[in-house]
FIGU-656732 format. One record per residue (C-alpha): y, z, x; residue number from 1. Coordinates in steps of 0.02 Angstrom, whole numbers. Each point is the difference from the previous one (the first is absolute). Layout:
% residues N
Y,Z,X,NUM
...
% end
This chain:
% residues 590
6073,5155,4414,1
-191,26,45,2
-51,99,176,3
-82,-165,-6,4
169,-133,3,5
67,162,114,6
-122,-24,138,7
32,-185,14,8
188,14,-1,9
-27,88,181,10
-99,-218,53,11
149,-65,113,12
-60,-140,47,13
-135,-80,-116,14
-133,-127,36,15
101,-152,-27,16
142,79,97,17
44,-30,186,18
54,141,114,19
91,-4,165,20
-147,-51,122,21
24,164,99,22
-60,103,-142,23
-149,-119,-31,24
-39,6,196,25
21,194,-21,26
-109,51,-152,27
-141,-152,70,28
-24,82,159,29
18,191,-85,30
-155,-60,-114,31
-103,-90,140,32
32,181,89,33
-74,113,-141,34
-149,-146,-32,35
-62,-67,153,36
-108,158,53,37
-105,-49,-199,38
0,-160,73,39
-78,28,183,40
-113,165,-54,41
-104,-48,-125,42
-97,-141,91,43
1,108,156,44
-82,121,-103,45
-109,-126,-73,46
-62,-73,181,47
-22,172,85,48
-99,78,-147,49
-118,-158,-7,50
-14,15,201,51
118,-160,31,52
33,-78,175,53
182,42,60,54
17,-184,6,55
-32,-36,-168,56
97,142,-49,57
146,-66,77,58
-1,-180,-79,59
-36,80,-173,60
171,111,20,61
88,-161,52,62
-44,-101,-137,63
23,140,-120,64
178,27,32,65
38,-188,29,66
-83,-21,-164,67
101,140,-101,68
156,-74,73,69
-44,-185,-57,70
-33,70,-182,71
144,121,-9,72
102,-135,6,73
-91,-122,-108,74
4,129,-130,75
198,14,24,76
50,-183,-6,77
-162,-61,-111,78
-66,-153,25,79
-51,-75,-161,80
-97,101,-110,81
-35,99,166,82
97,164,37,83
85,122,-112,84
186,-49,48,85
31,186,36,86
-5,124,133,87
-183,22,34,88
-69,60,152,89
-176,-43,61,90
-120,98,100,91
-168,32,24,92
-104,72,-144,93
-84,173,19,94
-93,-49,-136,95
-98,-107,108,96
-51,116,151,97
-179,74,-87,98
-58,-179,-36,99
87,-81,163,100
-97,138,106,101
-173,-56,-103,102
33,-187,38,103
24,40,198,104
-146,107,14,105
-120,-118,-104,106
65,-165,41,107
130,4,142,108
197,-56,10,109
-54,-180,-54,110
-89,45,-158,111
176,117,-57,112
91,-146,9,113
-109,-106,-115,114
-8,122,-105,115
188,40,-18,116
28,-189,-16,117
-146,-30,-155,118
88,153,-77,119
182,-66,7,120
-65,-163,-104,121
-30,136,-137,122
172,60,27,123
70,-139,-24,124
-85,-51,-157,125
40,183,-80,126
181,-51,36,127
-38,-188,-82,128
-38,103,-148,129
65,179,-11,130
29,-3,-183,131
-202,-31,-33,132
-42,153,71,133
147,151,-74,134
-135,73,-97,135
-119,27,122,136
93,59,149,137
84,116,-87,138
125,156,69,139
-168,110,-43,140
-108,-111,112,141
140,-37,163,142
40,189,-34,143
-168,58,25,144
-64,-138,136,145
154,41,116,146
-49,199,-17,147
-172,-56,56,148
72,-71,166,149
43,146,76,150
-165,82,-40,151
-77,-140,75,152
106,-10,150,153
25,194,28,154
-198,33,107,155
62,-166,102,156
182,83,38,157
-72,171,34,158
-134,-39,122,159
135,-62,100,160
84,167,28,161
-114,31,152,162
13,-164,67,163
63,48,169,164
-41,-51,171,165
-107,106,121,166
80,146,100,167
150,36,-108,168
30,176,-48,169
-110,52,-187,170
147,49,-92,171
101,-151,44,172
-49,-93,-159,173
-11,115,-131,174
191,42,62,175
66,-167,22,176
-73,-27,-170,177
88,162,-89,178
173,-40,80,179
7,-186,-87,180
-56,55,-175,181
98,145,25,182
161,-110,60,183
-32,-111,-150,184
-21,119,-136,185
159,112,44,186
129,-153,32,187
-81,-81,-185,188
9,160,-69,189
191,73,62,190
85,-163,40,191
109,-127,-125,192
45,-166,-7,193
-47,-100,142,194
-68,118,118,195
-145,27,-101,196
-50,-180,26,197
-2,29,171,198
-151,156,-17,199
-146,-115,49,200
94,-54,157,201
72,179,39,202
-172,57,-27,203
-117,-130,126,204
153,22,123,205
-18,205,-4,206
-174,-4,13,207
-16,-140,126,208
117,124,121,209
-130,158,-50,210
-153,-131,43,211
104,-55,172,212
-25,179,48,213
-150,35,4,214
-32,-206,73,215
-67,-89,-149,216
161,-123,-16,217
-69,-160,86,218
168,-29,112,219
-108,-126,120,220
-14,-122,-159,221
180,1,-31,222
18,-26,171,223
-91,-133,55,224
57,-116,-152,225
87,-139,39,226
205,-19,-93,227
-25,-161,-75,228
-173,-82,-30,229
-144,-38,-103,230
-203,14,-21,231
-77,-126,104,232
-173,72,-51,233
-58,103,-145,234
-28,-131,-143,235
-161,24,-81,236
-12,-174,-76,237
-107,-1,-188,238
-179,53,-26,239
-61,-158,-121,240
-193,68,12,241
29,80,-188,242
-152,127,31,243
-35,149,-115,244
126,94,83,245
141,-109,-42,246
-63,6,-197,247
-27,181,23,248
173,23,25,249
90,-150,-78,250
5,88,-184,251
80,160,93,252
129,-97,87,253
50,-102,-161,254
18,182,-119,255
109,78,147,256
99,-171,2,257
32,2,-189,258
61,191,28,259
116,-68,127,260
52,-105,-131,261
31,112,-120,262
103,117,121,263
102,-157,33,264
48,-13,-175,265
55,204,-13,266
93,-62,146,267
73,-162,-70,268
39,101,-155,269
88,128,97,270
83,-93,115,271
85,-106,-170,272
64,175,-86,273
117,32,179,274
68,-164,44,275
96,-40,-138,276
159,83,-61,277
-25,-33,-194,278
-173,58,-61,279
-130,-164,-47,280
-172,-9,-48,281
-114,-30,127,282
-21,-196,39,283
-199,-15,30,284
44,-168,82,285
49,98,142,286
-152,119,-16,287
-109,-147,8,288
97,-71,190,289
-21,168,51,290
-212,-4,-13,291
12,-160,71,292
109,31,119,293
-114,139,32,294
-154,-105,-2,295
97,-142,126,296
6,178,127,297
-179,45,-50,298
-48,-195,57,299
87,-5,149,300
-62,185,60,301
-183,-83,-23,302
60,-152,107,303
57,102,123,304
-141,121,17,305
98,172,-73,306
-19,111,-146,307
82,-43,-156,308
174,36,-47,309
89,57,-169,310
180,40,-64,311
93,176,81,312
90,116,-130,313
121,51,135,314
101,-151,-40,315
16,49,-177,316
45,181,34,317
128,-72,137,318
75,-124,-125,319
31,133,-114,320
67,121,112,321
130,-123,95,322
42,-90,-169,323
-31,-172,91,324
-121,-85,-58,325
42,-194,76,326
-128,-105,37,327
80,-45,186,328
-42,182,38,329
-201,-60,-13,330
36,-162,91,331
66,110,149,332
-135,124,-23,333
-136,-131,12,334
106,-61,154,335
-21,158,90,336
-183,-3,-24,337
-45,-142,78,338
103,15,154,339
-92,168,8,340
-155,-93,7,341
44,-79,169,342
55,165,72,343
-164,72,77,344
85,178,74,345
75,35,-175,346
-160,-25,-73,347
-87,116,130,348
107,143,-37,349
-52,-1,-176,350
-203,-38,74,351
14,139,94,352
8,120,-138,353
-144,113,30,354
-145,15,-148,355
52,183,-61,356
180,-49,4,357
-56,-167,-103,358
-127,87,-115,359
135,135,-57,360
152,-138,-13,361
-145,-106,-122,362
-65,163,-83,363
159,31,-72,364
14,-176,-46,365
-126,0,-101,366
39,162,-76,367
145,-101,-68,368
-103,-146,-59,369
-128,111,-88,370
187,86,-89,371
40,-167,-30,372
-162,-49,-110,373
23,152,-100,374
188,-42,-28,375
-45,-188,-84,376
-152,92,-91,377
138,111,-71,378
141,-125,-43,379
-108,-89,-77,380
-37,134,-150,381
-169,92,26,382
-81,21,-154,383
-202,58,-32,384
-60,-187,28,385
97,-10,147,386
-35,158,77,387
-195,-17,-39,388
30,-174,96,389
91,96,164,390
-118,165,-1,391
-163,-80,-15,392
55,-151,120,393
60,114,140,394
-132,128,-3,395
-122,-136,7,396
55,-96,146,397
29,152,93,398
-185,53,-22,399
-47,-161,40,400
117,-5,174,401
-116,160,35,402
-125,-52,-32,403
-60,125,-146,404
-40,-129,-124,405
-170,-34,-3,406
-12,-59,171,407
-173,-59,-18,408
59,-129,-126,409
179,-34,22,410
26,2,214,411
-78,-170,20,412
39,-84,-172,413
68,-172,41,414
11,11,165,415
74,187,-1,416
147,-72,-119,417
20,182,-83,418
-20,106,144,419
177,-33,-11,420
87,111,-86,421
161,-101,-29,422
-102,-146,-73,423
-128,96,-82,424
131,101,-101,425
124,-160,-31,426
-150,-80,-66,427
-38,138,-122,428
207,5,-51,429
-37,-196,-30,430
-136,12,-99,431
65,140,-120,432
159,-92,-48,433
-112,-143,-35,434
-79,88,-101,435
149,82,-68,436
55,-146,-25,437
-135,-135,-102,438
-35,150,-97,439
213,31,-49,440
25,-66,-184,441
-1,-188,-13,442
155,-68,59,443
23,-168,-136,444
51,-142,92,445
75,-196,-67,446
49,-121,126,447
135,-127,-60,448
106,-143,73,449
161,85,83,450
109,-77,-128,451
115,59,-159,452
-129,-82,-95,453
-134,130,19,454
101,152,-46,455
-71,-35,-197,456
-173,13,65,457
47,148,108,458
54,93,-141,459
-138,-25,-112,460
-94,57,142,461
110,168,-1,462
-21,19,-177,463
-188,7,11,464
2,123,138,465
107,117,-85,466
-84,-9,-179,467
-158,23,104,468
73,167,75,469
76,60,-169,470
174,-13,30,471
112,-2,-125,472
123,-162,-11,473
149,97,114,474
-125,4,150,475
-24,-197,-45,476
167,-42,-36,477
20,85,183,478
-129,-79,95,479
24,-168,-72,480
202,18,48,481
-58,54,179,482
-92,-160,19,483
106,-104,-55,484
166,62,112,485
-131,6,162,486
-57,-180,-38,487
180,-78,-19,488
57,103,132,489
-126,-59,118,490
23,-199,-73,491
173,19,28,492
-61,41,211,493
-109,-142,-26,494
139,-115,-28,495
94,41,147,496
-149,-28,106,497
-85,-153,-71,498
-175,-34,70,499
-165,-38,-81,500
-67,49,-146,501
-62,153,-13,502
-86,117,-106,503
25,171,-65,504
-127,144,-29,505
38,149,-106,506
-132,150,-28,507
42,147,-113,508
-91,161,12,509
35,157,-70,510
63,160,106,511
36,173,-85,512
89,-16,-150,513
79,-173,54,514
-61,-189,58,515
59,-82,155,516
12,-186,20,517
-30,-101,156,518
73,-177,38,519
-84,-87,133,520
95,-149,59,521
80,-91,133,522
196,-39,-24,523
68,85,150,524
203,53,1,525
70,150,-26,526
-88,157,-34,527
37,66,-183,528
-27,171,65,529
169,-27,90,530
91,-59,-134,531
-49,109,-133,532
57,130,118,533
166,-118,11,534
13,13,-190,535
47,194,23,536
128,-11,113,537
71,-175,-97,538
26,33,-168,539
144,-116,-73,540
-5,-88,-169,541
22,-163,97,542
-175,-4,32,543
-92,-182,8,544
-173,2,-106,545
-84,35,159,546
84,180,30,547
-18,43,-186,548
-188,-56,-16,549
-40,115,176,550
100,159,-84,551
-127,-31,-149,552
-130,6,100,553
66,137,94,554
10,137,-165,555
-177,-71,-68,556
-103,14,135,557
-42,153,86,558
-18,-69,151,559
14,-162,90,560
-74,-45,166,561
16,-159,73,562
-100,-49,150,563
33,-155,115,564
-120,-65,113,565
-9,-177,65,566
-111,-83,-127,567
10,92,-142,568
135,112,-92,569
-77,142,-96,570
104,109,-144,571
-73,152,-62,572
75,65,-170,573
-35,168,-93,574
49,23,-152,575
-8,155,-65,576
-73,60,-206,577
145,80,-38,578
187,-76,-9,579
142,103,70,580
188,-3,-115,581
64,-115,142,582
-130,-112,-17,583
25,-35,-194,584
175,-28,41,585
-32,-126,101,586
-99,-107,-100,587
40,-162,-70,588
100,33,-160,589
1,190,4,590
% end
C-alpha cells in the first residue's frame, strides 16, 4: 500500500457520503469561524487604505460575506456546470487589495465594481475553455504570479502598521502588532492537528486584547451595531463613463482575475486528492465549476459594490485533517455565511480589528501565499528553462513595483500598466513560455473523424513520425500499439455516451529519448487514469477485452494522463525509446 492509498483510508465520510447533520452543522460553523475574519479584512483593508467612507465600508463587508456564503454553497451542491461539487470555501481575494485600492483612489467605489464585473466575463470564459490555455498558464507562470502578490501587496499592508488614531500611547501599535504575529507563528509552529488551524484566529484575538490596552480596539463600533439588520445605504451603484482610468486598470484587474483562477484550480485540485477514500485522477470538469463558480462570486461582488472573491485553502487542509470531506458540510458552511451577513454586531467585532493588528494577521498571510507560489513552482519540476522563466520574471516585476526600472520609460507605459509589479512580471512569465513554447520542436498534428475507421490513417501518421525521428521499428511497433488501445478505449466511452459526431486530434512530439501522444476529443465517461489504476489492484484472467486492452496500455506507455473537462477530453501518452522485460511480455504474441 502507497502513503498515498494510506492517507485516504483515514476520508470517513467522502463527498458522496452523508453524515449525521450535527457533524455537518459542527465542522460548517468551525470553518466559517477560522474564515470569516479573510472574509471581512481584506475589503476593510481595501476601503481604509484608499481613504473609504465608513459607510461604504460597511456595505462592501456586507455584501462580501453574503456573497462568499451564496458561492460556498453553490460550489458544494453545483448547479450545472457551475460549482465544484466539493467542499470549497469562498472569501475575499487578497490578491485583489493593490489593484482594488488603485480603482478607489482613481475612480471611486462605482468604478471597482465595473471593473470587477468586466473582469468576471473573462473568468468565466477561461472556465468555458480551460483546456485552450494549459500551456500558457503554466505551474511556472501561477507559481511565479502568486509570489508577485505579496510583493505587491506587502508596502500597502505595512503602511498600515501606524494606522492608529490620535492620542493613543506610541508603542501601542508596534506591540499590538508583535503579539499577533508572535501568537500566530508559535501556535503554527508548536501546535498539531486542529489547533494549528485555529493560529490566525488565536493570533487577531491575542493581539486585539494587547491593542484594547493601550485603546486602539474600536469597542464603540461593536457597540452601537444593531443584532439583526442590514445596509440601508452604502451601494455605490456602476461607473458606465469608461474613461482612461477604467482602461488603465481594466488589463490589471483581468491578469489578477486569471491568477485567482489559477489558485482556484490548485484548490480544486487539492480539494479532489482529500475527499475521496480511493485515490482518482483529478476530474477537470469539476476544476472548470470551480472558476466559474468563482467567476459567478467575482460577478456578484461587482453587483454588489465589494472586492472580488476566490476559493480558501483552509477547507482543503480541514477536509484532510477531519477525514470528511461531504459536500453537506459546504452547504452548511455557505449557510453560516450568509446569516452572518445580516448580523451587523458580529461583523463589527471583526471591523473593529485595529490596522497593526490587521496588517500583521495579513502579513503573515501573505507570507504563506508567497510559500505557496514557490511550492507549485517546485512540484512542478524546475529545470534551467523554468527557472530562467521564475528568476528573471520575479526580479523584474519587483523592480518594476519599485520603481527601479527605467522609470522614465516604463512608470507611465499604458496608462502605468507595469508600474505594477505583479502584472509587469506575470506578463514577462507569459511571454517567455510563449516563447518557450512556438520555438519547442514541432509538435505533428492529424485531425481525423472520432471513429475506428481512422485508426489506419492514424498509424501511418505514427509511422512517419517515428521514421522521421530515427526510431527503430520497436519504438513504432510501440507507439502505433499505444494509439491504437487509447483510440478503442476512448470509442468504447464514446459508445456509452452517444452524442454528435465528433472529431479527434492527435499531435506527436518528441521528449528526451521518448514521444508522447496527445488525443484531443470529446467522449466523456470514465477517466482511464482510474481504471488503469483499477487494472493493478484487479488482475483476474476473467478479464473482458476492455480490462486486457487498458493493462496493455498500462506496461507500454510510460505514462498516461487523462484530463476531463466539460467539452473536451484530453489523453496525454509517453512512450518511452526503450522497452522494459515487462513490456515485451506483454505484447501481443510474445
Amino acid at each position: 500500500m502507497t502513503i498515498d492509498t494510506e492517507l485516504r483510508t483515514s476520508v470517513r465520510y467522502d463527498a458522496d457520503a452523508k453524515p449525521p447533520p450535527a457533524l455537518s452543522l459542527g465542522l460548517g460553523m468551525q470553518l466559517a469561524v477560522l474564515i470569516v475574519a479573510g472574509i471581512v479584512l481584506t475589503p476593510a483593508i481595501v476601503i481604509r487604505a484608499a481613504g473609504g467612507g465608513e459607510t461604504f465600508l460597511t456595505w462592501a463587508v456586507f455584501a462580501a460575506v453574503l456573497v462568499s456564503g451564496v458561492t460556498t454553497v453553490v460550489q458544494a451542491v453545483r448547479v450545472g456546470r457551475i460549482g465544484a461539487g466539493y467542499v470549497l470555501a469562498m472569501g475575499t481575494s487578497g490578491a485583489f487589495i493593490a489593484v482594488c485600492v488603485t480603482a478607489i483612489a482613481q475612480g471611486g467605489p462605482a468604478m471597482l465594481a465595473t471593473l470587477v464585473i468586466i473582469s468576471s466575463l473573462f473568468q468565466f470564459a477561461f472556465s468555458a475553455r480551460l483546456s485552450l490555455f494549459r500551456r500558457v498558464l503554466t505551474p511556472t507562470v501561477a507559481g511565479t504570479v502568486i509570489m508577485l502578490i505579496a510583493v505587491t501587496v506587502m508596502p500597502i499592508i505595512f503602511d498600515m502598521l501606524t494606522d492608529v488614531p490620535e492620542g493613543v500611547p506610541a508603542h501601542g501599535a508596534p506591540l499590538s502588532a508583535l503579539a499577533t504575529i508572535l501568537a500566530i507563528c508559535a501556535v503554527a509552529l508548536k501546535a498539531k492537528g486542529a489547533l494549528r488551524l485555529w493560529a490566525p484566529v488565536i493570533g487577531v484575538i491575542t493581539g486585539s486584547v494587547v491593542a484594547g490596552v493601550f485603546g486602539l480596539y474600536d469597542t464603540a463600533r461593536v457597540a452601537d451595531a444593531s443584532w439583526v439588520g442590514v445596509p440601508t445605504q452604502g451601494w455605490p451603484g456602476l461607473d458606465l463613463g469608461f474613461g482612461p482610468a477604467f482602461w488603465t486598470l481594466l488589463p490589471a484587474f483581468v491578469f489578477v482575475t486569471l491568477v485567482g483562477a489559477i489558485e482556484t484550480i490548485g484548490d480544486a485540485v487539492a480539494i479532489q486528492r482529500v475527499s475521496w477514500r480511493k485515490p482518482r485522477a483529478v476530474d477537470f470538469r469539476a476544476v472548470q465549476g470551480a472558476v466559474a463558480a468563482d467567476g459567478l462570486g467575482n460577478l456578484l461582488s461587482g453587483l454588489g459594490g465589494t472586492v472580488p472573491n476566490t476559493t480558501y485553502s483552509t477547507s482543503v487542509s480541514v477536509t484532510e485533517l477531519t477525514g470528511v470531506g461531504a459536500r453537506t458540510v459546504g452547504a452548511v458552511l455557505g449557510g453560516v455565511l450568509i446569516t452572518l451577513a445580516f448580523l451587523p454586531k458580529a461583523l463589527a467585532v471583526v471591523l473593529a480589528i485595529p490596522g497593526p493588528v490587521a496588517a500583521a494577521y495579513v502579513t503573515v498571510l501573505l507570507a504563506m501565499l508567497f510559500v505557496v507560489g514557490m511550492k507549485i513552482i517546485v512540484q512542478d519540476g524546475v529545470d534551467y528553462r523554468k527557472g530562467l522563466i521564475v528568476g528573471v520574471s520575479f526580479w523584474v516585476g519587483v523592480g518594476l513595483q519599485s520603481g527601479l526600472i527605467f522609470p522614465e520609460y516604463l512608470a507611465e507605459f499604458a496608462g502605468g500598466l507595469l508600474a505594477n509589479g505583479m502584472t509587469g512580471g506575470g506578463l514577462v512569465a507569459i511571454l517567455l513560455t510563449l516563447f518557450l513554447e512556438l520555438t519547442a520542436p514541432r509538435r505533428r498534428k492529424i485531425q481525423v473523424p472520432f471513429e475506428q475507421a481512422s485508426l489506419p490513417t492514424i498509424r501511418e501518421f505514427l509511422s512517419g513520425f517515428a521514421s522521421r525521428h530515427g526510431w527503430d521499428d520497436a519504438m513504432a511497433n510501440r507507439l502505433d500499439a499505444a494509439s491504437e488501445e487509447t483510440l478503442l478505449t476512448l470509442l468504447e466511452q464514446e459508445a456509452e455516451h452517444p452524442g454528435e459526431e465528433r472529431q479527434l486530434l492527435v499531435t506527436a512530439h518528441k521528449e528526451d529519448d521518448g514521444a508522447v501522444l496527445e488525443f484531443i476529443a470529446a467522449p466523456g465517461g470514465h477517466n482511464l487514469e482510474d481504471r488503469i489504476a483499477l487494472m493493478s489492484e484487479r488482475v483476474d484472467e476473467t478479464s473482458g477485452e476492455r480490462e486486457l486492452s487498458l493493462r496493455l496500455l498500462r506496461h507500454i506507455a510510460s505514462s498516461v494522463r487523462h484530463q476531463q473537462y466539460n467539452d473536451t477530453d484530453i489523453v496525454t501518452v509517453s512512450v518511452g525509446a526503450r522497452q522494459t522485460p515487462s513490456m515485451e511480455q506483454t505484447r501481443p504474441g510474445a
